[in-house]
C-alpha positions in Angstrom: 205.2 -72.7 -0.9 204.7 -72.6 -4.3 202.7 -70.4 -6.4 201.1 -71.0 -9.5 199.1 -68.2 -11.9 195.4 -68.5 -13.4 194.5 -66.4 -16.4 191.0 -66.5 -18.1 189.6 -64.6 -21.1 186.0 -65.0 -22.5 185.9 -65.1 -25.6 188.2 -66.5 -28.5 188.5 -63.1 -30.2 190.5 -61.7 -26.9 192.5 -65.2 -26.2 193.6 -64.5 -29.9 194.9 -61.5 -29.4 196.5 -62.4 -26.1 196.6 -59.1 -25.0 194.3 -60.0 -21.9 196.4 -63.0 -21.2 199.5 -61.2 -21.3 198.1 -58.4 -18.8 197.4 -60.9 -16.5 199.9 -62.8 -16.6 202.3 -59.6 -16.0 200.2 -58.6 -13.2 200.3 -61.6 -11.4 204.4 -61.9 -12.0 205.3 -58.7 -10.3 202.8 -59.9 -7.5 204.5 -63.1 -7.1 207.9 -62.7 -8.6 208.3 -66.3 -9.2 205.6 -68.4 -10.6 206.0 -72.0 -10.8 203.7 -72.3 -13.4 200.8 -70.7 -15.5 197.4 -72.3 -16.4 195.3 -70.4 -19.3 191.6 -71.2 -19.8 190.8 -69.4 -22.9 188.0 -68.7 -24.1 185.5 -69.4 -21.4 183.3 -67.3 -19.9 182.9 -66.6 -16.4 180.0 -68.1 -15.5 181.3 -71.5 -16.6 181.6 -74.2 -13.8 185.2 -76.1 -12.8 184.3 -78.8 -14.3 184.8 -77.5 -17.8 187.6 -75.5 -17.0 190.4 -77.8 -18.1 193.7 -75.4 -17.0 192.0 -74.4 -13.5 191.1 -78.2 -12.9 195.2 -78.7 -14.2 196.2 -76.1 -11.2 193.8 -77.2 -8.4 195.4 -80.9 -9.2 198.5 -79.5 -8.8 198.3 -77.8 -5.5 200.0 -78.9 -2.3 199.4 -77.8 1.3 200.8 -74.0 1.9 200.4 -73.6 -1.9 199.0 -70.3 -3.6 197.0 -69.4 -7.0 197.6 -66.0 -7.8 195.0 -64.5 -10.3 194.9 -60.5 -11.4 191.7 -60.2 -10.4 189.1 -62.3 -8.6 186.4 -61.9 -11.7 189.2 -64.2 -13.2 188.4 -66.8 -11.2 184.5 -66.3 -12.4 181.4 -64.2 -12.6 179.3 -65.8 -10.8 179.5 -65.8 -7.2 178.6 -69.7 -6.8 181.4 -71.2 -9.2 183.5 -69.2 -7.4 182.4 -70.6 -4.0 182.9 -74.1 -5.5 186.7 -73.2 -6.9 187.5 -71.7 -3.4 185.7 -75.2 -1.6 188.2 -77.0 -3.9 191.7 -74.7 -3.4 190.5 -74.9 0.5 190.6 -78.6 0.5 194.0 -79.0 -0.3 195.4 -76.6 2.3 196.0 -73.9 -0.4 195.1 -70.3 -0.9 193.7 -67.8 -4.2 195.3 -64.6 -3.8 194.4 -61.3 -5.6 197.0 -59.6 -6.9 194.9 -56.7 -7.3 194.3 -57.6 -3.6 190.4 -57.7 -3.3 190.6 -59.1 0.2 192.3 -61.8 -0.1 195.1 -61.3 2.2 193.7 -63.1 5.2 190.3 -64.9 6.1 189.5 -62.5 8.6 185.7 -61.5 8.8 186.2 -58.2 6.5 188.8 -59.7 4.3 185.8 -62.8 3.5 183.4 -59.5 3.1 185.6 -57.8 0.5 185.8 -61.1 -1.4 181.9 -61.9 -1.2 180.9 -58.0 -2.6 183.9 -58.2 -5.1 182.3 -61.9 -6.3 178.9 -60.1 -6.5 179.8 -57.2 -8.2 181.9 -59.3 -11.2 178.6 -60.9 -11.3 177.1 -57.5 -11.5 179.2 -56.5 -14.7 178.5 -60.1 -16.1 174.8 -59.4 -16.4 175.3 -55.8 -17.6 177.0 -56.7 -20.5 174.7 -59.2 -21.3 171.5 -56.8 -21.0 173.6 -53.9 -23.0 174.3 -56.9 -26.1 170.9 -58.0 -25.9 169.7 -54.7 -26.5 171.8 -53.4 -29.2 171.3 -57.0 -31.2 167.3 -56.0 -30.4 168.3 -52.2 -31.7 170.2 -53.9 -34.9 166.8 -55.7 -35.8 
């Protein structure tokens, strides 16, 4: 088994300061203890589909059966519980596993364990669209 890390920030301003990447990163390293290797996607946002994630797409590639991408937290994987489904779909198909190192039910595929996973997904989709009502109004409040 070999496990590989995924980090993702948003925006360029917080892959600048690599303070969210280096969070991660230590988060998933005392999960693991051993990573074989780390793939960054910076500066792209949650919502943004596998197909223009260039590191993720890196990582998936690299996978073998009995494999393992640790993330810190699922939300890094996406905001949007239907890119997430896809990225899953495509760890799945080569026999390999995302784990939480936050946990977030990802320790098994039992029925509550997929439960945790699916409210976790929708609530990182929740926070997504928050943020995105609370900018809207204070750019409407700056005009």
């Amino acid at each position: 088994m070999t496990t590989y890390a995924y980090l993702r920030v948003s925006t360029a301003q917080q892959a600048e300061s690599g303070a969210g990447l280096d969070a991660q990163h230590d988060a998933c390293l005392r999960f693991a203890g051993n990573l074989e290797g780390v793939y960054r996607d910076e500066g792209v946002s949650g919502k943004t589909g596998l197909d223009k994630r260039p590191a993720l797409l890196n990582a998936i590639s690299q996978l073998r059966k009995g494999d393992v991408i640790v993330v810190a937290k699922r939300d890094r994987l996406g905001r949007d519980p239907l890119v997430i489904a896809m990225i899953e779909a495509a760890v799945t198909r080569k026999g390999a596993r995302i784990v939480s190192a936050a946990g977030e039910g990802t320790d098994s595929d039992s029925p509550t364990d997929i439960l945790m996973r699916r409210m976790v997904d929708a609530f990182g989709e929740y926070e997504r669209l928050v943020i995105i009502a609370r900018t809207k109004a204070a750019l409407g409040a700056k005009k």
